[in-house]
PyMOL Python script that loads the backbone (N, CA, C, O; Angstrom):
from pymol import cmd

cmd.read_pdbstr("""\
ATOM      1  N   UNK A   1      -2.693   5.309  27.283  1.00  0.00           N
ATOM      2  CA  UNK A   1      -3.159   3.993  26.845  1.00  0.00           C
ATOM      3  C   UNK A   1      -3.906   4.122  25.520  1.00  0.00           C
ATOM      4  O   UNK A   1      -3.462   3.560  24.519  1.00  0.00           O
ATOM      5  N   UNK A   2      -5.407   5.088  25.470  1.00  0.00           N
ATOM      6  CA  UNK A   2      -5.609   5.144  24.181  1.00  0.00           C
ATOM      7  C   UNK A   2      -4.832   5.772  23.378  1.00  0.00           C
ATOM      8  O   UNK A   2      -5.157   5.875  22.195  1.00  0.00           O
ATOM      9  N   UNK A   3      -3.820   6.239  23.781  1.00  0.00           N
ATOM     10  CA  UNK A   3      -3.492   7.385  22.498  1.00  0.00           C
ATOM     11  C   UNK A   3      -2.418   6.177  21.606  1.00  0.00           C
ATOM     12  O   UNK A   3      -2.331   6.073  20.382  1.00  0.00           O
ATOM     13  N   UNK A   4      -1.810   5.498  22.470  1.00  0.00           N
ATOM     14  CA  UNK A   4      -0.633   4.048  22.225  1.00  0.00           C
ATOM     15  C   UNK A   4      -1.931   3.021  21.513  1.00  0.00           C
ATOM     16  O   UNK A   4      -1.561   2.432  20.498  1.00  0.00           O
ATOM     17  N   UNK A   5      -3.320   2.770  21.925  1.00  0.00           N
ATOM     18  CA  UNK A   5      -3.402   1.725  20.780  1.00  0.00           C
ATOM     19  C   UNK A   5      -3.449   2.542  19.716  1.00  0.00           C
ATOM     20  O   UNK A   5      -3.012   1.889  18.769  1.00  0.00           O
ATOM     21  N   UNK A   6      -3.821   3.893  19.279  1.00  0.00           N
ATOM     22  CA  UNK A   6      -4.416   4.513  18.292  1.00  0.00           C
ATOM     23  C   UNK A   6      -2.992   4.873  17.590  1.00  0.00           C
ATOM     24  O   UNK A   6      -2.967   5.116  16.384  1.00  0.00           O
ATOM     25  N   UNK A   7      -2.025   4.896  18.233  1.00  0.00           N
ATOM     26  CA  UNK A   7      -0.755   5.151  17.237  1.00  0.00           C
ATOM     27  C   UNK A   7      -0.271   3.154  16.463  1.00  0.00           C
ATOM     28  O   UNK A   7       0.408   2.841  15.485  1.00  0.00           O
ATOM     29  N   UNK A   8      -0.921   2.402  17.353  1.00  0.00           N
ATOM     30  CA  UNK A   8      -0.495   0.895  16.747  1.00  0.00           C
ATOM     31  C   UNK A   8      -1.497   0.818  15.011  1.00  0.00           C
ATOM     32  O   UNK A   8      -1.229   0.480  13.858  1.00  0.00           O
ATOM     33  N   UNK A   9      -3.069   1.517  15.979  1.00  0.00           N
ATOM     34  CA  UNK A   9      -3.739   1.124  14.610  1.00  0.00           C
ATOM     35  C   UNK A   9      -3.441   2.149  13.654  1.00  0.00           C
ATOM     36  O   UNK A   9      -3.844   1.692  12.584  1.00  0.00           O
ATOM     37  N   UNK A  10      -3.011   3.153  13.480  1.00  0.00           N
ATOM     38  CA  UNK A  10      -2.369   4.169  12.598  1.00  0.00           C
ATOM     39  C   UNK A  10      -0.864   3.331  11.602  1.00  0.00           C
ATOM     40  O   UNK A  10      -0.532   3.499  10.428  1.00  0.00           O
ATOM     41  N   UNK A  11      -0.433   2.702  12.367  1.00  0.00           N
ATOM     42  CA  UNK A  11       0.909   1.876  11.765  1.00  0.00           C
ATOM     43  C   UNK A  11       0.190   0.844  10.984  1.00  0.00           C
ATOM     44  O   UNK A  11       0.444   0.751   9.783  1.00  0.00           O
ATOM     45  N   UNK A  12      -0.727   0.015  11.565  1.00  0.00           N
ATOM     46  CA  UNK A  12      -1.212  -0.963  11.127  1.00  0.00           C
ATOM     47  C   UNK A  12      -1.434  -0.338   9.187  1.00  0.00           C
ATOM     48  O   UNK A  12      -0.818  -0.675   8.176  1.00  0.00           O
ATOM     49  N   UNK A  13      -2.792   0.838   9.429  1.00  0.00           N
ATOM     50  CA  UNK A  13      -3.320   1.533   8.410  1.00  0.00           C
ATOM     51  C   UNK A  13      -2.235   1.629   7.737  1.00  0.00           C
ATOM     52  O   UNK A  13      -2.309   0.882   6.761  1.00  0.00           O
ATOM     53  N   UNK A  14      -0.569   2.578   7.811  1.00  0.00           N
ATOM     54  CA  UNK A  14       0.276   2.963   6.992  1.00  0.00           C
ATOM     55  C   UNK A  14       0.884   1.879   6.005  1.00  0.00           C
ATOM     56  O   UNK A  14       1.318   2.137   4.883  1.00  0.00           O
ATOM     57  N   UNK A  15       0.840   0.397   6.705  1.00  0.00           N
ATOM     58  CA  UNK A  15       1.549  -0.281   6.465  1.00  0.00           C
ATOM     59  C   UNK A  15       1.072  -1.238   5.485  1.00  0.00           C
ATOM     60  O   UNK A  15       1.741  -2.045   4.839  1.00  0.00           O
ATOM     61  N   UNK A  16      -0.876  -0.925   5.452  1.00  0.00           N
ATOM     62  CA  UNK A  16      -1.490  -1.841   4.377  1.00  0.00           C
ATOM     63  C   UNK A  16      -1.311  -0.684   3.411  1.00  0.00           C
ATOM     64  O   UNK A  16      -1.127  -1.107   2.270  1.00  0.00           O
ATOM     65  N   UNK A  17      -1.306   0.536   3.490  1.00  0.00           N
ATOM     66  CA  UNK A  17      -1.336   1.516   2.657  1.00  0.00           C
ATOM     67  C   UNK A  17      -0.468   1.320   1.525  1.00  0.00           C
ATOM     68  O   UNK A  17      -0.617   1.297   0.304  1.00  0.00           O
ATOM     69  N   UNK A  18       0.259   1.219   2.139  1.00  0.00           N
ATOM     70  CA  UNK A  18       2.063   1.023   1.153  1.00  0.00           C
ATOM     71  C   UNK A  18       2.213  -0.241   0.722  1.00  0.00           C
ATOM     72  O   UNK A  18       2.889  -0.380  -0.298  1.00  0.00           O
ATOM     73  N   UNK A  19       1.640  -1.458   1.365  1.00  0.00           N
ATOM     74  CA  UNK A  19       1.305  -2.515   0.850  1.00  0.00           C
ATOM     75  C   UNK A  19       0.571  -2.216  -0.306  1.00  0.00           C
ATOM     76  O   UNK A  19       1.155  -2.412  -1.372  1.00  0.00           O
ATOM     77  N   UNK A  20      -0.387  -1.856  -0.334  1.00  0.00           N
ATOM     78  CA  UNK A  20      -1.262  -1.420  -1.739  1.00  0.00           C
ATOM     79  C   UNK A  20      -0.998  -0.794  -2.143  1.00  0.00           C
ATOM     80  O   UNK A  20      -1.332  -1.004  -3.309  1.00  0.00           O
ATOM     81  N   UNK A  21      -0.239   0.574  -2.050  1.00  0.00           N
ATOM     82  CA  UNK A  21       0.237   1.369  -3.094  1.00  0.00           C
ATOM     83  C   UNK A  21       1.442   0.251  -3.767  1.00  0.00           C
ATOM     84  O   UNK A  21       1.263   0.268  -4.985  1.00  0.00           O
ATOM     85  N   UNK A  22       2.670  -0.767  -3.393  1.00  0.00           N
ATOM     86  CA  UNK A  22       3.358  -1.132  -4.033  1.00  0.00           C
ATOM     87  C   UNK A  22       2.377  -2.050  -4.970  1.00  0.00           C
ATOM     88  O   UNK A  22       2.369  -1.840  -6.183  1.00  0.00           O
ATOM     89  N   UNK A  23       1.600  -3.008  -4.434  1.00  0.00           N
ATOM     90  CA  UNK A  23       0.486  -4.027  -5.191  1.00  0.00           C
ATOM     91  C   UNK A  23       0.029  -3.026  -6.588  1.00  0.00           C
ATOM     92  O   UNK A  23       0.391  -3.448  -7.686  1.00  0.00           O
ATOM     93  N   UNK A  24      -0.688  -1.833  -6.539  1.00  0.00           N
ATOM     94  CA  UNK A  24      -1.018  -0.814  -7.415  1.00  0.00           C
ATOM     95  C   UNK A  24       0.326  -0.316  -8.222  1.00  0.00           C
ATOM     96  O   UNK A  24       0.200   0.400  -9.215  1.00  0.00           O
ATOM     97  N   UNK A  25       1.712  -0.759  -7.713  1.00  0.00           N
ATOM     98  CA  UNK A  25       2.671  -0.018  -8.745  1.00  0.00           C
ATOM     99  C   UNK A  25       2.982  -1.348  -9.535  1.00  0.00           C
ATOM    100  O   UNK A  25       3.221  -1.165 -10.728  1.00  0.00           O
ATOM    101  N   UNK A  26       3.024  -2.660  -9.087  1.00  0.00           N
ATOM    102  CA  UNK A  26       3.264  -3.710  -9.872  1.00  0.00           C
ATOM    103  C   UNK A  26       1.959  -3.737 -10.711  1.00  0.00           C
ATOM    104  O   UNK A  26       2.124  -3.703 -11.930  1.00  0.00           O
ATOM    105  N   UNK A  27       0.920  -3.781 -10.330  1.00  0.00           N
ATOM    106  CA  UNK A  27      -0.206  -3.835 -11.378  1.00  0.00           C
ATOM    107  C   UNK A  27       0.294  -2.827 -12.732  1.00  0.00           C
ATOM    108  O   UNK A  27       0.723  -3.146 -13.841  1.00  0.00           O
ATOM    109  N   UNK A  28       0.075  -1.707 -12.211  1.00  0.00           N
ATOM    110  CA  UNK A  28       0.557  -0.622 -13.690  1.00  0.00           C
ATOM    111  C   UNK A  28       1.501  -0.819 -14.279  1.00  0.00           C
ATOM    112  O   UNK A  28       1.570  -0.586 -15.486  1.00  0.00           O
ATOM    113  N   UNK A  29       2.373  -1.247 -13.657  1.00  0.00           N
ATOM    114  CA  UNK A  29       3.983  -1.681 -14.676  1.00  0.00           C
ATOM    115  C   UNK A  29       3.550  -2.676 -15.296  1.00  0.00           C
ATOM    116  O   UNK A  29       3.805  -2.710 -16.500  1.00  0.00           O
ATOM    117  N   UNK A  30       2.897  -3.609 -14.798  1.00  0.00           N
ATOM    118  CA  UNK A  30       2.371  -4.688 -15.451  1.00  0.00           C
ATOM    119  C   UNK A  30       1.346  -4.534 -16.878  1.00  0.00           C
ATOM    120  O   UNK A  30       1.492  -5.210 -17.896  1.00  0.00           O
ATOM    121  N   UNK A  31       0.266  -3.454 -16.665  1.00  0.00           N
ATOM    122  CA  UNK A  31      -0.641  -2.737 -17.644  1.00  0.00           C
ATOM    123  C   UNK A  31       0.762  -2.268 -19.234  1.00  0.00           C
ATOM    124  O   UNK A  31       0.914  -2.756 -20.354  1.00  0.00           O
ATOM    125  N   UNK A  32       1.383  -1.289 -18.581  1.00  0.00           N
ATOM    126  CA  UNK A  32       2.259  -0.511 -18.956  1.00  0.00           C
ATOM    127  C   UNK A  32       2.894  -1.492 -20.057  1.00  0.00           C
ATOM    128  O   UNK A  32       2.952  -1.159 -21.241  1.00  0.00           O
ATOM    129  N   UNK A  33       3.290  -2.529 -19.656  1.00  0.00           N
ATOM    130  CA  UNK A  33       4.085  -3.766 -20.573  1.00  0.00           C
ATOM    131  C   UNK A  33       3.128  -4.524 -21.414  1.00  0.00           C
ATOM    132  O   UNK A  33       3.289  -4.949 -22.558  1.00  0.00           O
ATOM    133  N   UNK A  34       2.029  -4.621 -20.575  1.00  0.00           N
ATOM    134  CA  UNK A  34       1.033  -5.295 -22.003  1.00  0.00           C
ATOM    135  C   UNK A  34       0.809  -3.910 -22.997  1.00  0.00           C
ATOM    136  O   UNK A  34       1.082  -3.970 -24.196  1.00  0.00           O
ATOM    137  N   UNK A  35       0.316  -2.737 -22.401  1.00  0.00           N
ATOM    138  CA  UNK A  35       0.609  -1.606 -23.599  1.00  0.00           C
ATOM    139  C   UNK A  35       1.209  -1.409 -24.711  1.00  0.00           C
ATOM    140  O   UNK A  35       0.770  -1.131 -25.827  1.00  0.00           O
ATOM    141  N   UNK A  36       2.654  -1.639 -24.171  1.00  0.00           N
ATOM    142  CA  UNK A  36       3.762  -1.618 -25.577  1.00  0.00           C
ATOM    143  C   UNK A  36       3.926  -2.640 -25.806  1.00  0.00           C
ATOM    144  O   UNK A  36       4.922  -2.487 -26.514  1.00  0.00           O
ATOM    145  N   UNK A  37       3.719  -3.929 -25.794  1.00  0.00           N
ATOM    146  CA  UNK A  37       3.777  -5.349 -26.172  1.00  0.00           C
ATOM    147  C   UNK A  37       2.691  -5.561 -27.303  1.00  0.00           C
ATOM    148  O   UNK A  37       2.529  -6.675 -27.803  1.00  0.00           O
TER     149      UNK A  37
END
""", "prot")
cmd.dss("prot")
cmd.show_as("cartoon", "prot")
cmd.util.cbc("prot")
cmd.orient("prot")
C-alpha cells in the first residue's frame, strides 16, 4: 500500500519535472531568438 502511493507520488514528481524541463526549453529557444534578432 505505501510503497503504491509512493510510486503514484514519484510519477506525479516525474511528470511536473518534464513539464518544466519542456516550459525551460521553450523559454531558452525563446531567449536564444531574441539573441540573434
Amino acid at each position: 500500500m505505501y510503497d503504491h502511493l509512493r510510486g503514484k507520488k514519484l510519477s506525479f514528481w516525474l511528470r511536473d519535472l518534464r513539464r518544466l524541463r519542456s516550459i525551460g526549453d521553450e523559454k531558452a529557444s525563446l531567449t536564444a531568438s531574441f539573441m540573434q534578432a
